[in-house]
C-alpha distance (Angstrom), angle and dihedral (degrees) to the residues before:
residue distance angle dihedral
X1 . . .
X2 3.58 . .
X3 3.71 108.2 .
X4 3.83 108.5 -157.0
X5 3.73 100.2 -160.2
X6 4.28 89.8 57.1
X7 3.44 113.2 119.0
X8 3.86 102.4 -129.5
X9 3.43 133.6 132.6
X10 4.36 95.7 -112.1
X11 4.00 91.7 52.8
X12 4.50 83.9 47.5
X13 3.35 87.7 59.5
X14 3.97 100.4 34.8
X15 4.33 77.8 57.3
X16 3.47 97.8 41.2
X17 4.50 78.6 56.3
X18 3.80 95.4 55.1
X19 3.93 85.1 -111.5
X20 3.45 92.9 109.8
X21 4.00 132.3 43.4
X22 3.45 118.1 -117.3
X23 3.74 115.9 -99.8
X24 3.62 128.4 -93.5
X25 3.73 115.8 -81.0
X26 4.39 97.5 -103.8
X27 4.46 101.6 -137.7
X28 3.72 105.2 -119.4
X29 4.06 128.4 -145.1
X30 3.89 87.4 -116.3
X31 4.07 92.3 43.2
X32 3.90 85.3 48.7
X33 4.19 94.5 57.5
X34 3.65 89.9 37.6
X35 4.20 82.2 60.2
X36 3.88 86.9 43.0
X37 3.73 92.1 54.7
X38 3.82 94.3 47.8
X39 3.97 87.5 48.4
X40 3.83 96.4 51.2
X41 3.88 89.5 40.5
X42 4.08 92.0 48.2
X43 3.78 88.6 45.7
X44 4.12 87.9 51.2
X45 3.75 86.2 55.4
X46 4.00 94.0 53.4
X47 3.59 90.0 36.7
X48 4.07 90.5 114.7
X49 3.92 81.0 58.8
X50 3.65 99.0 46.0
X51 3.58 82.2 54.8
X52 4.50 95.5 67.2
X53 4.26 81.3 45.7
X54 3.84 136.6 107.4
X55 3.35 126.8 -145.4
X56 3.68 94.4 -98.7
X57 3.48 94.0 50.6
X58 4.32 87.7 47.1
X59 3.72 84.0 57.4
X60 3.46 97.6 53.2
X61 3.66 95.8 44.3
X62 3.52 92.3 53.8
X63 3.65 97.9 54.9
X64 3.45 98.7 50.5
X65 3.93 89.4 45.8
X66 3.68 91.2 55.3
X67 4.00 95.3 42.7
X68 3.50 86.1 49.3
X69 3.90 92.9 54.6
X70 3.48 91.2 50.4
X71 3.69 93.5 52.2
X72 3.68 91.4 46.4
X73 3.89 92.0 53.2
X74 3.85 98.8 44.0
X75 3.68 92.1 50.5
X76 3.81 89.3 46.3
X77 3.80 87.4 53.8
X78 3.67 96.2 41.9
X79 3.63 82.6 55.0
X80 3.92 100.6 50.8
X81 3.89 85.3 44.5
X82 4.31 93.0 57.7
X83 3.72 86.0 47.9
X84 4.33 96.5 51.0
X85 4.08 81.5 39.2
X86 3.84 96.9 57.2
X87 3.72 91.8 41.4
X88 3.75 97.3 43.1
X89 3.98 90.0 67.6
X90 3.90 100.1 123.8
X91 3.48 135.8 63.7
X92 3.45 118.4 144.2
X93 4.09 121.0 65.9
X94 3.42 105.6 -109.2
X95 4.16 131.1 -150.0
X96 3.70 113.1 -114.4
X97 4.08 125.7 173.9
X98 3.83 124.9 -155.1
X99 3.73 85.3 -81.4
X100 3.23 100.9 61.4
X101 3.45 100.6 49.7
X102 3.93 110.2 94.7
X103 3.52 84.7 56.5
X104 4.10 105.4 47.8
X105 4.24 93.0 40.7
X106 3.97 107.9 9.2
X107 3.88 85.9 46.3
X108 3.77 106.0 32.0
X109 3.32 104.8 125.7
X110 4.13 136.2 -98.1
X111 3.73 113.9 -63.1
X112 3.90 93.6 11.0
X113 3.85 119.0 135.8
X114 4.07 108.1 -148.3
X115 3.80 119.5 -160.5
X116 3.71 113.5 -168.0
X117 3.90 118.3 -162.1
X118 4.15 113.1 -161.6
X119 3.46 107.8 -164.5
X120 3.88 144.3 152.9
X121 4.12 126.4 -137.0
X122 3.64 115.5 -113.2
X123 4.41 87.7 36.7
X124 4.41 101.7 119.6
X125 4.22 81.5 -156.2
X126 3.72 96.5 43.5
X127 4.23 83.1 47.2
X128 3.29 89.8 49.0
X129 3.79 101.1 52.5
X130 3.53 87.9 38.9
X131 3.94 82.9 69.8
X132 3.47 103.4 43.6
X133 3.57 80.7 52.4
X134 3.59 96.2 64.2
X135 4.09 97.7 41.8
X136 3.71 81.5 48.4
X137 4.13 92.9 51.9
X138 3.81 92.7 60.1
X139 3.71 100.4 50.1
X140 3.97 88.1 43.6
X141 3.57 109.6 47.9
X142 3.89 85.6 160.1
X143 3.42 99.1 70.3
X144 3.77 125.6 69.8
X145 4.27 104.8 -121.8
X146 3.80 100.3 -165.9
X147 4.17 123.6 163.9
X148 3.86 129.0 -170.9
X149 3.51 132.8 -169.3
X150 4.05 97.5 -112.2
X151 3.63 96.0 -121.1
X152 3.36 97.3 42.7
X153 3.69 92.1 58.9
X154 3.74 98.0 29.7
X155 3.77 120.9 30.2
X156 3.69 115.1 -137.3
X157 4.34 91.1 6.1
X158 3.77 100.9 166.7
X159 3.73 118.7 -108.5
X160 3.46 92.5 -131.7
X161 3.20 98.0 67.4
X162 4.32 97.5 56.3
X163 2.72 128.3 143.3
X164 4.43 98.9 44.5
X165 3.91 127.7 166.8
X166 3.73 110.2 -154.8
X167 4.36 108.7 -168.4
X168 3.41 117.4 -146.7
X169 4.15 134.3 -167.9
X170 3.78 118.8 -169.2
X171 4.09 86.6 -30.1
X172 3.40 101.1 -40.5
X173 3.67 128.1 115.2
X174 4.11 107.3 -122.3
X175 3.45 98.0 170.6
X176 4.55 147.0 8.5
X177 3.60 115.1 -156.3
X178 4.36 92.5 -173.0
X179 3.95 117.7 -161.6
X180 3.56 141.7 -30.6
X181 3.99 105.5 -46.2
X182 3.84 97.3 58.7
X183 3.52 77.9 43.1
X184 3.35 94.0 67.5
X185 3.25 91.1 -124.7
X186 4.55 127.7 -109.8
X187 3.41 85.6 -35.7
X188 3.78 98.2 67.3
X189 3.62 107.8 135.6
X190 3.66 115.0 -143.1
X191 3.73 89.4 -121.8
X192 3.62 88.6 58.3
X193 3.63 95.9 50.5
X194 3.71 95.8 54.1
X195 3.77 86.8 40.9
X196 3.63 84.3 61.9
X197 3.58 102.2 51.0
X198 3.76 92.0 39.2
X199 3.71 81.3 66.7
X200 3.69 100.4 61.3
X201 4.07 85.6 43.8
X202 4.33 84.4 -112.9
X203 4.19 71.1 135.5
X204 4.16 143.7 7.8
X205 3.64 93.0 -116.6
X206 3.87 123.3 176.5
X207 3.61 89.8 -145.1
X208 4.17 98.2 93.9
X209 3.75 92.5 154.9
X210 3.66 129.9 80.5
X211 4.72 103.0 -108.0
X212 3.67 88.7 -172.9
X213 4.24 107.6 101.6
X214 3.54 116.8 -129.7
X215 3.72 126.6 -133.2
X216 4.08 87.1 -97.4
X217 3.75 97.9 43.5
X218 4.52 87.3 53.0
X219 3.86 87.4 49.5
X220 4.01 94.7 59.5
X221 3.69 89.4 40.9
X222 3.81 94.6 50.2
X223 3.89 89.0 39.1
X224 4.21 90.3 55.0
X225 4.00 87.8 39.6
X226 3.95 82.7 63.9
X227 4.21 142.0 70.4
X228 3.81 93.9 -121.9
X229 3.49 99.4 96.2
């Protein structure tokens, strides 16, 4: 029988579908002394209370303080845990035309981040990002990954200018990152494209700093990969 709090790959994917509910929120040692704290400093503020109370009646208070906490924090959990689930409801990059287009960025939804990927087949860079794309889509399910064949999209959108990322935030364009140079070029590392988007907030990336080496930073490592010292 199915159980639908197992962690296994089939019931991940069954959740990340809608068809089943997130899991329980699991209480962690730092969520458990943040509870303690608010306990000891509610009890401080009905300490003139306490005061008139026997040691029955402590007990009892004190159980139903700390039941209550916990019900307060699961719900609050459950709660943040509906809102990431009904956001996280992408995943893949998905194929759009011109057509479709009002509907997939104009339309996307409040709070959603859209990145758009214009490419053309037979470009390595456009092949490339098309890949990072899809690594990116899975650990993002927040963000809207959508790719267009240029000239489907855009009539007459210069060749030149493929592969372009066009950021989006609740249908509005934040950002155009326009051919191969601010690209970075075949080289683009996919650290350095999900850099990039992480710093137009398409995605909450960990990587804050810059991976790409500068010109100074190759020199050292050329000069220490040599005898000349």
């Amino acid at each position: 029988m199915l159980d639908p709090n197992e962690d296994t790959e089939w019931n991940d994917i069954l959740r990340s579908k809608g068809i089943l509910p997130p899991k329980e929120p699991e209480i962690t040692e730092e969520s458990l002394v943040n509870m303690v704290e608010q306990a000891i400093e509610s009890k401080m503020n009905n300490s003139k209370q306490m005061d008139d109370m026997d040691l029955d009646e402590l007990d009892e208070l004190e159980d139903s303080e700390d039941e209550a906490i916990l019900l307060e924090y699961r719900n609050k959990r459950i709660a943040e845990m509906k809102a990431l689930a009904e956001k996280s409801k992408f995943g893949t990059v998905r194929e759009i035309s011109g057509q479709d287009y009002v509907d997939e960025v104009n339309k996307a939804g409040d709070g959603i981040h859209v990145v758009l990927h214009l490419y053309k087949q037979g470009i390595p860079l456009c092949a490339l990002i098309n890949q990072y794309m899809n690594n990116l889509a899975m650990r993002y399910p927040q963000t809207k990954f959508i790719k267009s064949i240029a000239t489907t999209c855009i009539p007459n959108f210069p060749e030149k200018n493929l592969p372009s990322i066009f950021i989006y935030f609740e249908g509005n364009i934040t950002k155009q990152i326009i051919g191969p140079v601010e690209l970075r070029g075949e080289k683009l590392t996919a650290d350095e494209f999900e850099y990039l988007l992480g710093q137009y907030d398409a995605i909450k990336t960990d990587i804050t700093e810059d991976p790409r080496q500068t010109v100074k930073d190759k020199l050292f490592e050329d000069l220490a990969n040599t005898n000349d010292w």
